[in-house]
N, C-alpha and C positions, 0 to 999 in steps of 0.2 A: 504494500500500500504506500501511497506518495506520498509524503510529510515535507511539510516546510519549515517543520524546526528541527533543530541540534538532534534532539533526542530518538528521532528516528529508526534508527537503526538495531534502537534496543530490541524492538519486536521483534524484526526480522533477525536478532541474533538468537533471540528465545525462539525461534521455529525452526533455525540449525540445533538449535541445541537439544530441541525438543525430537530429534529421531524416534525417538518412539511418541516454656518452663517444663521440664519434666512429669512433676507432676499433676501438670494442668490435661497431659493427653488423657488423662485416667479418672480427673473430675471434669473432664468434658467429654466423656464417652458417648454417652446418651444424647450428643446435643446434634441436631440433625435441621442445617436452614432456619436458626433461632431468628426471631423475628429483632428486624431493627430496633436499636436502641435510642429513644429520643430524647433530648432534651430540652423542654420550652423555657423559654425568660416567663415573669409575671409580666403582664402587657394587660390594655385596658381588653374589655370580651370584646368583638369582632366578629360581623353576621355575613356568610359568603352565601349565593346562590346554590342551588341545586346547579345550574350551567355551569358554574365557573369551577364546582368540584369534580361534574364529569369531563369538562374541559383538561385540569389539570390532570385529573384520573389519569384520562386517554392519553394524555404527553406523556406520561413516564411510562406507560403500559408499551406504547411505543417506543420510547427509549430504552428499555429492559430486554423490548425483543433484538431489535438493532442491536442491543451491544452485546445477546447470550449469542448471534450470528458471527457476529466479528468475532469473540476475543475463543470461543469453542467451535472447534474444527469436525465435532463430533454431534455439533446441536442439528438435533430433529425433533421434529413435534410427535408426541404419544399421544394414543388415547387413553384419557382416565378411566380405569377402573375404580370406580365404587366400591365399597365390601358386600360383598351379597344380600346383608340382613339392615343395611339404611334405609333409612327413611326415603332417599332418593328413588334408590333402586327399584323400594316397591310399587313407590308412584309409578314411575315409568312402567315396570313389566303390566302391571295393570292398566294404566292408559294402553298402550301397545294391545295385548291383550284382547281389550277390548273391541278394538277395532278389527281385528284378523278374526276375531268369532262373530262378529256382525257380517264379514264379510264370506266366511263361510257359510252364516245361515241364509244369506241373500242369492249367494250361489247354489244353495240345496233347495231350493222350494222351486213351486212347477206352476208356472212357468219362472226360470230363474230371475232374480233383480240384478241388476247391473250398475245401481245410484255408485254404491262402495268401491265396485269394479275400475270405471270409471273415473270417479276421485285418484284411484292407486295409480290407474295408466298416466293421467298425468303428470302425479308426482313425478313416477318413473322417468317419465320423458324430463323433468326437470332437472332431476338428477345426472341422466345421463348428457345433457347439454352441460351440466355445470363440471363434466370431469375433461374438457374439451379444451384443449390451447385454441387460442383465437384464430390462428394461422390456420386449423383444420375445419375450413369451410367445407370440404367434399363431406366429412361425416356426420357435419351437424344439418346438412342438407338433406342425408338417408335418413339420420332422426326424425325431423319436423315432417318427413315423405312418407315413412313408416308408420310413424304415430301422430298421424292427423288427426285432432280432435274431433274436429267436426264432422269426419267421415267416423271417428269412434262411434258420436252421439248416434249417428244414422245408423248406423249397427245394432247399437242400447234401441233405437225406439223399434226396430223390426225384428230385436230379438236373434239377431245373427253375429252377433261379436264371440270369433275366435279367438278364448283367450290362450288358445296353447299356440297359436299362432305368434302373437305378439309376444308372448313368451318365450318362442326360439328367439325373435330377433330382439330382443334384449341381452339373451343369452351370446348370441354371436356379437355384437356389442362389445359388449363386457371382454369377449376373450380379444379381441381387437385390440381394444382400449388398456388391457390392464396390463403392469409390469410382470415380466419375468415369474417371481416372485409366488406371483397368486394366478398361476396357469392352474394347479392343481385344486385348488377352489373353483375356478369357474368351472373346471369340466366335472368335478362333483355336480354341478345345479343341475346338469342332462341328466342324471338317472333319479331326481326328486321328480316325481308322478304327482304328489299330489299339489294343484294349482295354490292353496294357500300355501303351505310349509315353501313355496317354491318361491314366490316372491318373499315371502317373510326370510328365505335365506340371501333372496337378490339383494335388499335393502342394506344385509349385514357385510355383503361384499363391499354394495359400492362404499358406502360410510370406509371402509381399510383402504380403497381405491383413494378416496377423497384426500387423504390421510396421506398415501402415498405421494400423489399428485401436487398436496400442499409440499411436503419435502421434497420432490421432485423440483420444483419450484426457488426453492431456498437453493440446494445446489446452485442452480443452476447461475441463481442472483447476486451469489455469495460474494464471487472477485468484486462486482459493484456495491454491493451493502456497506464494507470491509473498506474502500477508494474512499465512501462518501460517510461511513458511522461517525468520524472524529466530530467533522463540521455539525452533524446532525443529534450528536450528544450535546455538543456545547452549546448549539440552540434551546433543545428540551431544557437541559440543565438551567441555561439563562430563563426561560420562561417558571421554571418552579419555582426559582430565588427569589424573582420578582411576586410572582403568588404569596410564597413564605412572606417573603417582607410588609406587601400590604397585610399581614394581618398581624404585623409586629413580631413576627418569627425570624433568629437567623438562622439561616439556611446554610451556614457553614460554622456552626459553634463548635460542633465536635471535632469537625478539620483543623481547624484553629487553636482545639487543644492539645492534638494529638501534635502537631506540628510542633508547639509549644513547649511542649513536655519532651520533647524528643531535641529540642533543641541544649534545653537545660540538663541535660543526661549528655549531649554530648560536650560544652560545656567542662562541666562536673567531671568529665574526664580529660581533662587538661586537655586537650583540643586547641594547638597554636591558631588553627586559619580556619573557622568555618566559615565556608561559602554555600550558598545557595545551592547549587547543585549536590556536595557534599550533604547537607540537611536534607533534601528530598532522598536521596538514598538511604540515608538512616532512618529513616521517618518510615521508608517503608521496609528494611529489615525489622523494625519494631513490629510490625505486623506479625512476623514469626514467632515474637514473643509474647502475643496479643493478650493481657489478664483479662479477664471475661465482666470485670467491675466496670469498665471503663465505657462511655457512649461511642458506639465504633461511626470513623469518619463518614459523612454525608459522601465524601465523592468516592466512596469506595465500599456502598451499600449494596449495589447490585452483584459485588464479585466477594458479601460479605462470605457466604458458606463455602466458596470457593478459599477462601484465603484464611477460612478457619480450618479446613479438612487440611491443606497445605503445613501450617502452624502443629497441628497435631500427628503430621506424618514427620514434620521435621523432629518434633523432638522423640517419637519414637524411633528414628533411624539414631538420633543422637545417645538415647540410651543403647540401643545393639552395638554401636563400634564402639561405647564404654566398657559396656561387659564383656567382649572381643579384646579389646586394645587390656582389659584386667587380665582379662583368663592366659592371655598368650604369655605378660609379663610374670605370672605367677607362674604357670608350667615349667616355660624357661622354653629353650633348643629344642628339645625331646617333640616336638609336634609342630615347629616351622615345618613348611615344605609340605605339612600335608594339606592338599587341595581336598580333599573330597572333606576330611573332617570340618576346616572351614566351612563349606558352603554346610554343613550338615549344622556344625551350631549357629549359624548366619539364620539361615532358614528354619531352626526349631526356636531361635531368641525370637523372630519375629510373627512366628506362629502362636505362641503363647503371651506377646504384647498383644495380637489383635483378637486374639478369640476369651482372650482371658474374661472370667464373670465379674472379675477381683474391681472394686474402682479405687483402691489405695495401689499405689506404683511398688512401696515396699513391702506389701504383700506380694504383688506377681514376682519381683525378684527374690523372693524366698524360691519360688518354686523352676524361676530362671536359674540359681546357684546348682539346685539340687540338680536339674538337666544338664546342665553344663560341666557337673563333675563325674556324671553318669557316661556320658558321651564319650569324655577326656578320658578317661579312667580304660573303658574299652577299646580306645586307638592306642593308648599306652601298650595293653598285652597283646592288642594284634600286631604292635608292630615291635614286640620284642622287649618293653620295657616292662618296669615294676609300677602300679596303679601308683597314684598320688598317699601320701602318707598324712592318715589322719590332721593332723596338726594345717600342710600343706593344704586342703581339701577346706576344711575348715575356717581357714585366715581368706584364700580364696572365695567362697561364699561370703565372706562376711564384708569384703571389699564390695561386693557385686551389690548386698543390699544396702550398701551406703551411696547407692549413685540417686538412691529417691531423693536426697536432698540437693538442691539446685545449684548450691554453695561448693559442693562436690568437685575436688582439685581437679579429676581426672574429667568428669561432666562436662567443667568449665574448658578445660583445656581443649577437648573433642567438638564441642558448641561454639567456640571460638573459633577455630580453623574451619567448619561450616559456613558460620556466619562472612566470616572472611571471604570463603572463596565464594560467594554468592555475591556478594558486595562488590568482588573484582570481576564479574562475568558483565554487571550494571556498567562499574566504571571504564571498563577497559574493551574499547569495541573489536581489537587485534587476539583479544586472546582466544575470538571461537573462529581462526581462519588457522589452524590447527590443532593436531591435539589436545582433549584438556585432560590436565595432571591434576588428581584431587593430591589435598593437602595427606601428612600423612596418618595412617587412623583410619581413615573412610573409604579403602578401598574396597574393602569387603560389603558395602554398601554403595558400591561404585554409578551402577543403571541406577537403583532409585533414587540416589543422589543429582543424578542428570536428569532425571525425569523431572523431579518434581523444580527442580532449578530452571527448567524449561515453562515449565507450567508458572513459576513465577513471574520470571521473564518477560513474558506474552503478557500476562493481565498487568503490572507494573508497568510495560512499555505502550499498552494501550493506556491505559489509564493516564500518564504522566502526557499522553499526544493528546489528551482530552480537556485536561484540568490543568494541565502547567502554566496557566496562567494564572491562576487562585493561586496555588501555589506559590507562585514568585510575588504575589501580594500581601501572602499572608507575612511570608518569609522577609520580607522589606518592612513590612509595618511591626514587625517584631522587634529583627534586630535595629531598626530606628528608634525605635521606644528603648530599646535597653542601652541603645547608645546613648541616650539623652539622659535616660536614669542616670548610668555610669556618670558623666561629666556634669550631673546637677550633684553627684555627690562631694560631699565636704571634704577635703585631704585631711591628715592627720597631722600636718604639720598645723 
């Protein structure tokens, strides 16, 4: 996608790259698409229109779809399932219902009724017009020729409407018309004999057609959605702010803090030269660190569940190359070199961090120690050596469950060179036109290390082509403000 500013490049480095607190992943297990966190000032009350609330509705509804298009390469529309026993569901099967047994009694009496029939043929014909690119005038031509209504009607009033007639050429239709995919669905409809059961399964086709044809569609749209999303958020975006503000709302308070907060942390760490660009990069490693207390930023609500799933993969990969980077230090020699053992505790640490019931960190590494010297212990005698000795076994697990706290030397040290090399894939646009070298520690986490660094990449690189302009405002009216504090303050002389 074109960009006109500096920061361009980030995205497209996240889509090379992307080839394919600790104990926060464990009290945010459960948490799935938690709902934005708001913050209002006290402001005088403020009375908005029903228009102006589905006005702004429809803007972000809009802007939400645009940017799950852009920044997910994988985004296609599903149909919801309901759970069988809602409220929803039962309405509908009963309305539905309803209609398909009126319309089998009207087809069983003698002489037959055709009102219901008729109704269905139209839909039909509606439906199958609405699964039709515009460009395919030959087919929508055989539609309206086929299913002529008013020659319908003339059939309904003389009693001659062939409905298996109209029935194959729906059915050939359909197999025309439909992807790859659902050839073996429509040539099921040929051996359904009975005329209700057979449109009532026509409807449940096309409805997957429609479905298909809407993602069909997005494909196809995508390169341009993707060209035009940046310009097209920043419009939405400006249109909410303004909503927000008439009614005495800011529409970027939690940006503003997050921004703030992340400035004074860097700061706080003796940090010679923060510059602007430097502070956006940090600001959005903080993300990785995200506390769940905190109102998560306005311009980064749509890619909230996205970059909290991120957050809690990162710091489960951070505890596996901990307890790896322990185990290997504790064994010693006796077990470098072996590949198959590695990937065997790589893959049973990360199978018991994600399947665990446990929501305390240093409970599942109780039970992470006990694998891990179960494991160790049997590539010792298969490959000649004496198992680990009590004492050794024991100081070993006990390392392993001290990684729950966050303060944790070795935690820290693994979490650092993480956070680092993710910070330098941001800053350094030369580092993905070759190999990348993780830091050392995480190689045994090497792909989902890239993976998910990919997946940052891309939504931090759209998002910054979106909002870098708030950005650079908040981040000016900041450190202007604190320069001015600074030099209104008294010397000590």
């Amino acid at each position: 996608m074109e960009r006109k500013d500096s920061n361009s490049s980030e995205e497209s480095h996240s889509d090379e790259l992307n080839s394919s607190g600790g104990s926060d992943m464990f009290e945010n297990k459960r948490r799935k698409n938690s709902s934005p966190s708001l913050i209002i000032p006290a402001s005088p009350p403020r009375f908005a229109t029903f228009e102006e609330i589905m006005k702004a509705a429809n803007g972000v509804t809009n802007m939400v779809l645009a940017h799950e298009i852009a920044v997910d390469s994988d985004f296609k529309l599903e149909k919801i399932e309901e759970p069988p026993n809602s409220i929803y569901t039962q309405i509908k099967e009963t309305i539905h219902q309803a209609f398909w047994d009126v319309l089998k009694s009207d087809l069983e009496e003698t002489p037959p009724r055709f009102d219901s029939a008729l109704k269905l043929l139209e839909e039909t014909k509606e439906a199958l017009l609405s699964l039709l690119m515009p460009y395919d005038k030959k087919t929508r031509q055989e539609i309206e020729n086929a299913l002529d209504l008013e020659l319908i009607r003339q059939q309904v009033e003389h009693e001659a409407l062939d409905f298996q007639a109209y029935s194959a050429f729906v059915i050939d239709t359909l197999a025309k018309l439909c992807a790859p995919i659902r050839d073996e669905q429509v040539k099921e409809l040929r051996n359904i004999t009975d005329i209700v059961s057979l449109f009532r399964e026509i409807f449940q086709v096309i409805d997957v057609m429609k479905l298909d044809m809407a993602n069909f569609t997005i494909q196809q749209m995508r390169p341009y959605i993707m060209q035009h999303s940046v310009e097209y958020e920043k419009q939405r975006f400006t249109e909410f702010l303004k909503a927000q503000a008439e009614h005495g709302v800011d529409g970027l308070l939690c940006t503003k803090e997050w921004i703030r907060r992340t400035y004074d942390q860097v700061l706080n760490g003796a940090a010679n030269n923060v510059t602007p660009s430097l502070l956006v990069v940090e600001s959005y490693l903080e993300l990785l660190r995200w506390p769940d207390g905190y109102g998560y930023p306005e311009t980064l609500m749509m890619d909230k569940s996205r970059l909290l799933d991120l957050r809690d993969r990162i710091q489960l990969l951070i505890t596996t190359a901990s307890v790896l980077a322990i185990t290997y230090n504790c064994v010693g020699i006796a077990i470098h070199g072996l590949q198959h053992l590695r990937e065997t505790l790589t893959q049973g640490i990360l199978q018991i961090l994600e399947h665990s019931e446990e929501e305390n960190l240093a409970d599942v590494l109780i039970s992470i120690g006990e694998q891990i010297s179960k494991d160790v212990n049997e590539a010792l005698v298969t490959h000649g050596f004496s198992p680990l000795e009590p004492p050794a076994a024991a100081n070993m697990k006990g390392q392993i469950g001290k990684l729950s706290d966050d303060e944790n030397v070795i935690r820290k040290l693994i979490a650092a060179r993480l956070y680092d090399f993710i910070k330098g894939m941001i800053l350094t646009p030369r580092a993905l036109t070759s190999p990348v070298k993780l830091p050392s520690g995480l190689s045994a986490v090497q792909g989902e290390v890239i993976r998910c660094t990919g997946r940052f990449l891309r939504i931090t690189g759209h998002n910054r082509a979106v909002f870098g302009e708030y950005y650079a405002n908040i981040i000016d009216e900041i450190m202007s403000k604190r320069s001015s504090d600074s030099f209104a303050e008294p010397s000590d002389s």
